[in-house]
C-alpha positions as CSV (number, residue, x, y, z in Angstrom):
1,X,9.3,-19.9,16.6
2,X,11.8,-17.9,18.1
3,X,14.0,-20.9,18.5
4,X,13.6,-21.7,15.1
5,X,15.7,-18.9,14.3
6,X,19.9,-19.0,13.8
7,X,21.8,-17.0,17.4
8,X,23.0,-14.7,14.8
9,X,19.5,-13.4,13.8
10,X,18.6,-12.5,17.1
11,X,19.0,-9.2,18.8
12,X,20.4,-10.2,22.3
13,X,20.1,-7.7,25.3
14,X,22.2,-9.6,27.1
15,X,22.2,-7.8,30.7
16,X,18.5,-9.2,31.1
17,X,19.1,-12.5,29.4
18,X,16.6,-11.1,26.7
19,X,15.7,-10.9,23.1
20,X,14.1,-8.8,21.1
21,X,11.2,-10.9,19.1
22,X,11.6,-11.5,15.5
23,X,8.7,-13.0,15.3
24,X,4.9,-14.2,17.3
25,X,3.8,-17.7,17.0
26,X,5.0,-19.3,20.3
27,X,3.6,-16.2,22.2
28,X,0.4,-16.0,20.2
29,X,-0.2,-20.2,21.2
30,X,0.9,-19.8,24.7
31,X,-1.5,-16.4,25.1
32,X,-4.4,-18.8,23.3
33,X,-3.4,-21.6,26.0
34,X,-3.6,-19.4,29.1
35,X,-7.4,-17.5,28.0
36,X,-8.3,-21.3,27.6
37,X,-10.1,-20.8,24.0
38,X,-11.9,-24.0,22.9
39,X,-13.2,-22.9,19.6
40,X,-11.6,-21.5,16.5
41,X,-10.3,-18.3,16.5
42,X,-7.9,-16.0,14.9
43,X,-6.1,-13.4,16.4
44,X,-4.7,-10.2,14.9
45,X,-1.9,-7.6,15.6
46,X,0.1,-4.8,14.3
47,X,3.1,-4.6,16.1
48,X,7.2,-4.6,15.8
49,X,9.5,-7.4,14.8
50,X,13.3,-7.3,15.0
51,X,15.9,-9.3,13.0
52,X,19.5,-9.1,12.7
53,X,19.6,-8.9,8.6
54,X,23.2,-9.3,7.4
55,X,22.8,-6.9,4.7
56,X,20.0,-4.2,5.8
57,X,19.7,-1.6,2.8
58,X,17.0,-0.2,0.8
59,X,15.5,2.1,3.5
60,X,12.4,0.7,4.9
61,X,12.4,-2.0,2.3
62,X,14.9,-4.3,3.9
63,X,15.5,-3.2,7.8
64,X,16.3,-4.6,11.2
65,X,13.4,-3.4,12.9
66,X,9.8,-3.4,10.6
67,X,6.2,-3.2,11.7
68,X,4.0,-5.7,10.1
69,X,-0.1,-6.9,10.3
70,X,-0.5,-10.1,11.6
71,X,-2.7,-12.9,12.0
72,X,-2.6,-15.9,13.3
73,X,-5.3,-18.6,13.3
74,X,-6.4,-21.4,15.3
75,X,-8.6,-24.8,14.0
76,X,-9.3,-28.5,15.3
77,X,-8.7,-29.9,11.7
78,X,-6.5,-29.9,9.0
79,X,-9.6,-29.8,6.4
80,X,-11.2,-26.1,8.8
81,X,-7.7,-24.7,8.8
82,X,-7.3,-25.5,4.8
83,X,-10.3,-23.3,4.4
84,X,-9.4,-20.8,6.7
85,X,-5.8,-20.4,4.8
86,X,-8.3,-19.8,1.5
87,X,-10.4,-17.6,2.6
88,X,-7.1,-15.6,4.5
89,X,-5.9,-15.8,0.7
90,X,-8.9,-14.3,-1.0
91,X,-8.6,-11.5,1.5
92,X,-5.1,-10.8,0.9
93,X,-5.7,-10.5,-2.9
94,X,-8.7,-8.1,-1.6
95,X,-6.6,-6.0,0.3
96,X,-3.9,-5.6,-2.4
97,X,-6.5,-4.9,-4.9
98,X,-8.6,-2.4,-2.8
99,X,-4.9,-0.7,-2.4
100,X,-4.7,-0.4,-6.0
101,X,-2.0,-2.5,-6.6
102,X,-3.8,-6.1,-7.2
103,X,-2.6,-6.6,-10.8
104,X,1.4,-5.8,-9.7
105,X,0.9,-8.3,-7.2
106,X,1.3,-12.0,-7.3
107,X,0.8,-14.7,-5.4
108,X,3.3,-17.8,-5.7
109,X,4.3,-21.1,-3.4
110,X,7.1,-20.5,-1.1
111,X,9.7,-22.5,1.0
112,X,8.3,-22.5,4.7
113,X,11.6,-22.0,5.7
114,X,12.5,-21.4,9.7
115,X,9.1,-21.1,10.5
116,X,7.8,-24.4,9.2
117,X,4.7,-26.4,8.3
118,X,2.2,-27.8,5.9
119,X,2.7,-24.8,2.9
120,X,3.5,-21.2,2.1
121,X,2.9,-18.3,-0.5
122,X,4.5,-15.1,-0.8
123,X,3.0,-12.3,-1.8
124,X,5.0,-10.4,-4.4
125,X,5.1,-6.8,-5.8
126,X,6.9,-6.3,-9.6
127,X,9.6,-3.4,-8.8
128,X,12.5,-1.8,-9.8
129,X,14.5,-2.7,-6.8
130,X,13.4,-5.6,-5.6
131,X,15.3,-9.0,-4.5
132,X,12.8,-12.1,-5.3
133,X,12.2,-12.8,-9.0
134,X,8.4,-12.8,-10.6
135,X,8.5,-13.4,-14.2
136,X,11.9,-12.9,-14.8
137,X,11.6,-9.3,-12.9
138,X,12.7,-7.7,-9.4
139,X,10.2,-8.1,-7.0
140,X,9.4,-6.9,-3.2
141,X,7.8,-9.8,-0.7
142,X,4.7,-7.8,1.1
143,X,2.9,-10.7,2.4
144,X,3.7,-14.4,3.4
145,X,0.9,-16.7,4.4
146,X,2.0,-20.1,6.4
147,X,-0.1,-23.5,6.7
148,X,1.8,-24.2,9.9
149,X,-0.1,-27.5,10.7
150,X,0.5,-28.9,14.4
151,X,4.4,-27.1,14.2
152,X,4.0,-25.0,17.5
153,X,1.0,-26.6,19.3
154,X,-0.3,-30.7,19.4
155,X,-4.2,-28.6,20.4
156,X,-4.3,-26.6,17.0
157,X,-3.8,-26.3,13.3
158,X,-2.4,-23.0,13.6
159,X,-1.8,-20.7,10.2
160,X,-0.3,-17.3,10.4
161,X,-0.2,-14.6,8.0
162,X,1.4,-11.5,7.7
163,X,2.0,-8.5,5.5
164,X,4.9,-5.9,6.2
165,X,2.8,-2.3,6.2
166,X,6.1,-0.5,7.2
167,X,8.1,-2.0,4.1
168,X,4.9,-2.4,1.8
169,X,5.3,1.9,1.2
170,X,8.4,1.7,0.1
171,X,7.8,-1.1,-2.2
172,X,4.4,0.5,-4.0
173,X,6.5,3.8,-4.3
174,X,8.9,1.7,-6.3
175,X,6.4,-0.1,-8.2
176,X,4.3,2.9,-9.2
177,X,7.4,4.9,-10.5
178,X,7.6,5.0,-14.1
179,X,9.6,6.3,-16.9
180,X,7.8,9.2,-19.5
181,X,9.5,11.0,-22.5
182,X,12.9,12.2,-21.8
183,X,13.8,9.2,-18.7
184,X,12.0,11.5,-15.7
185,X,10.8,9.4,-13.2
186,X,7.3,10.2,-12.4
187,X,5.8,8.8,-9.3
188,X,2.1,8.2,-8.7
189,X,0.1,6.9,-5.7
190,X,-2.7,4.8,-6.6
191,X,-5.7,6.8,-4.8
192,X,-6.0,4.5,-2.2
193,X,-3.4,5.3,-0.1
194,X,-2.5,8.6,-1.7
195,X,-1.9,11.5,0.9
196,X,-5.0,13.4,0.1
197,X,-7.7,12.8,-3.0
198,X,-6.5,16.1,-4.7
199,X,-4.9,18.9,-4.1
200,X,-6.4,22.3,-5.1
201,X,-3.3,24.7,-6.2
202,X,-4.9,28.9,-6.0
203,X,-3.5,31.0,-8.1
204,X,-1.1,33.8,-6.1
205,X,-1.8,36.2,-7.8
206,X,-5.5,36.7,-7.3
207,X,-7.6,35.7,-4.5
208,X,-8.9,32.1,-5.2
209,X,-9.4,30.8,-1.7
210,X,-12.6,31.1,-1.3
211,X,-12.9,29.3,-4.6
212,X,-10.8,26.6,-3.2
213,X,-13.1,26.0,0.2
214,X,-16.1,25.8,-2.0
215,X,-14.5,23.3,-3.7
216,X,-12.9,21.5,-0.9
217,X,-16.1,21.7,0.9
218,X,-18.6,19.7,-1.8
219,X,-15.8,16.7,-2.1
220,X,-15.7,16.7,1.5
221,X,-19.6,16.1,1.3
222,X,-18.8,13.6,-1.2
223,X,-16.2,11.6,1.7
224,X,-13.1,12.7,-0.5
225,X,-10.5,14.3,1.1
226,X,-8.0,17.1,-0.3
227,X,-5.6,19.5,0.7
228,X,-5.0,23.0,-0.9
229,X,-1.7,24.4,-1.5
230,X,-1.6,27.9,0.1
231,X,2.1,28.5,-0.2
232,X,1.3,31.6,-1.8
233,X,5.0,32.7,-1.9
234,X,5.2,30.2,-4.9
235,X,4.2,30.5,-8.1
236,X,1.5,28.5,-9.1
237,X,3.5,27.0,-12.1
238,X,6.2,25.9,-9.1
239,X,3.4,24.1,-7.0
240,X,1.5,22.3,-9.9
241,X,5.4,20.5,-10.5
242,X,6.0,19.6,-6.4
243,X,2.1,18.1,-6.7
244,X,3.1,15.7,-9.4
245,X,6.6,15.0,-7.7
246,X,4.5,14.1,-4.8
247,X,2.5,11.8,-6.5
248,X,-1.0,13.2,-6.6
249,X,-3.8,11.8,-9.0
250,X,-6.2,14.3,-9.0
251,X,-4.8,18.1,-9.4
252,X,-7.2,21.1,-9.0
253,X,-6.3,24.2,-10.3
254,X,-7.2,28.3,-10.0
255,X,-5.8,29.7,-12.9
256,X,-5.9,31.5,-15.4
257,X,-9.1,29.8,-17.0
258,X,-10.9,30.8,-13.6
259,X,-10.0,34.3,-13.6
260,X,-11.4,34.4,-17.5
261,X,-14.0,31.9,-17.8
262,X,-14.4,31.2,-13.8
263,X,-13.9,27.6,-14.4
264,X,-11.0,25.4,-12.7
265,X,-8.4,23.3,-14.3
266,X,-8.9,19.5,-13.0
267,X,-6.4,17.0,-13.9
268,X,-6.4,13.5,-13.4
269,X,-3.3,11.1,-13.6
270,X,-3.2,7.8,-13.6
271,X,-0.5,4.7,-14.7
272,X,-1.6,2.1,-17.5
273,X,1.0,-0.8,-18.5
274,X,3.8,1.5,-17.3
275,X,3.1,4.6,-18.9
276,X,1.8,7.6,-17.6
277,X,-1.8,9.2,-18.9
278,X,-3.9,12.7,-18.2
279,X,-7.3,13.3,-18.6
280,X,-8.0,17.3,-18.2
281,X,-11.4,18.8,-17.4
282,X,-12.6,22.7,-17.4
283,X,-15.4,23.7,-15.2
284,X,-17.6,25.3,-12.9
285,X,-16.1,25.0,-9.4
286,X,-19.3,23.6,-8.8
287,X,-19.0,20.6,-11.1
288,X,-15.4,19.8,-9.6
289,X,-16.5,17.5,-7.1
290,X,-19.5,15.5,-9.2
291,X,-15.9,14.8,-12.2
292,X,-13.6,13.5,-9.5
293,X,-16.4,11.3,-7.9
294,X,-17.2,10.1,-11.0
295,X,-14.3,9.7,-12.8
296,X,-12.4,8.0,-9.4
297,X,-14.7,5.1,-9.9
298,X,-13.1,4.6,-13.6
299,X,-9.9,5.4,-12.2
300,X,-10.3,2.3,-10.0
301,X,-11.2,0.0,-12.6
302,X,-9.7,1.8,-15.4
303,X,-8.3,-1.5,-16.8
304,X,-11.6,-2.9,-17.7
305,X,-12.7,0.3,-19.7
306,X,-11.7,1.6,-23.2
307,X,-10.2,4.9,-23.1
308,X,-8.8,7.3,-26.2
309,X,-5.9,8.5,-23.7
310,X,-3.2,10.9,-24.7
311,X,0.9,9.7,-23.4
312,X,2.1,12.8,-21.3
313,X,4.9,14.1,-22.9
């Protein structure tokens, strides 16, 4: 594999007659080879890979070092590693679905290129900033799947797979950055990779944590995480702003309609066609953790439900 690659994508350390990997498949065969494996397998890593881009830019979207998953898989025949690559494939579209991204992302045939083989597909997320093209738009490669055939071993038809996790941030921070009334860009991450499940945001001017721990207490029964913004030295109109810049979904606040009625404000966010909705909610704290349970399940598949929704503006 690595000899597949031009001298000038290489990183040489050239004291120790060395290079830094840009890629796995020789090792991965020759580790297979040496542990003497005589049934199918498939290995998996996370790990570093180095190339020499010519043009590294976009941050983490395009650099010379990256971290991505890999897997690589090993069968006797062409026919059991054609249904391995389709079942790697059906798991790929999983993953980018369970991530909340699965209808941004498409998967197309791709040129093997250095590395080689039977057939390829890339993986491709619609962006603003992107380099590939999917349906006349930017786009951001996160995976590539390869059909590699009998390219690096005469024992195996190998297939590797990878997606870049380091660059695949980046790229859904992109994608999930839309326009709403007056050209702000909003950002929002979709709730399965979002920092925390909500955030709750007290009020500084009364006393509302122990409001807040109730609250944070029943989700955490309900395996949903959240944070709560105790920055006290800012007002609470300040921190309700930095939680949407930050991209939360869900927003809990302790406000005025608790001091009054003793019911939070819960706000949920969420991105339909590229344009930015709310729901809002008043309640007993109690209650806080039964809407955001219930409602995240719609929030996942909110594509397949009808919903009056109001544009933020």
């Amino acid at each position: 594999m690595i000899s597949n690659y031009h001298a000038n994508q290489l990183f040489m350390l050239q004291e120790a007659n060395l290079i830094l990997s840009p890629a796995h498949e020789e090792a991965i065969t020759q580790l297979v080879t040496e542990l003497n494996i005589t049934t199918p397998c498939r290995m998996f890593q996370i790990t570093q890979k180095f190339r020499n881009e010519a043009r590294p830019r976009g941050g983490m979207l395009r650099g010379r070092e990256f971290t991505m998953k890999d897997l690589y898989s090993f069968d006797h025949t062409v026919e059991e590693a054609e249904k391995t690559y389709t079942e790697v494939l059906g798991a790929y579209s999983a993953i980018f679905t369970r991530m909340g991204i699965g209808e941004k992302v498409r998967m197309q045939p791709a040129d093997n290129g250095d590395i080689g083989g039977i057939l390829s597909h890339e993986w491709l997320l619609h962006g603003t900033h992107g380099e590939g093209e999917l349906d006349g738009k930017p786009a951001h490669e996160v995976g590539h799947t390869f059909l590699l055939g009998n390219r690096y071993t005469d024992d195996w038809v190998m297939g590797c797979y990878g997606i870049g996790t380091s660059r695949l941030l980046p790229a859904i921070l992109d994608a999930v950055t839309c326009e709403v009334t007056g050209g702000e860009q909003i950002m929002l991450w979709p709730p399965a990779i979002s920092p925390f499940t909500c955030v709750i945001i007290p009020s500084e001017t009364v006393d509302h944590e122990p409001a807040a721990l109730v609250i944070a207490s029943a989700l955490k029964d309900k395996e949903l995480d959240c944070c709560i913004d105790d920055r006290m030295s800012r007002r609470l109109s300040w921190r309700i702003v930095d939680a949407e810049k930050t991209g939360y979904a869900w927003i809990v606040v302790l406000g005025i309609s608790y001091q009054s009625a003793g019911e939070a404000e819960v706000m949920l966010r969420y991105v339909r066609e590229g344009k930015l909705y709310r729901k809002r909610w008043f309640a007993p704290i109690e209650d806080v953790s039964r809407i955001i349970c219930n409602e995240s399940t719609y929030y996942i598949i909110y594509i397949h439900t009808t919903l009056q929704d109001t544009y933020l503006t």
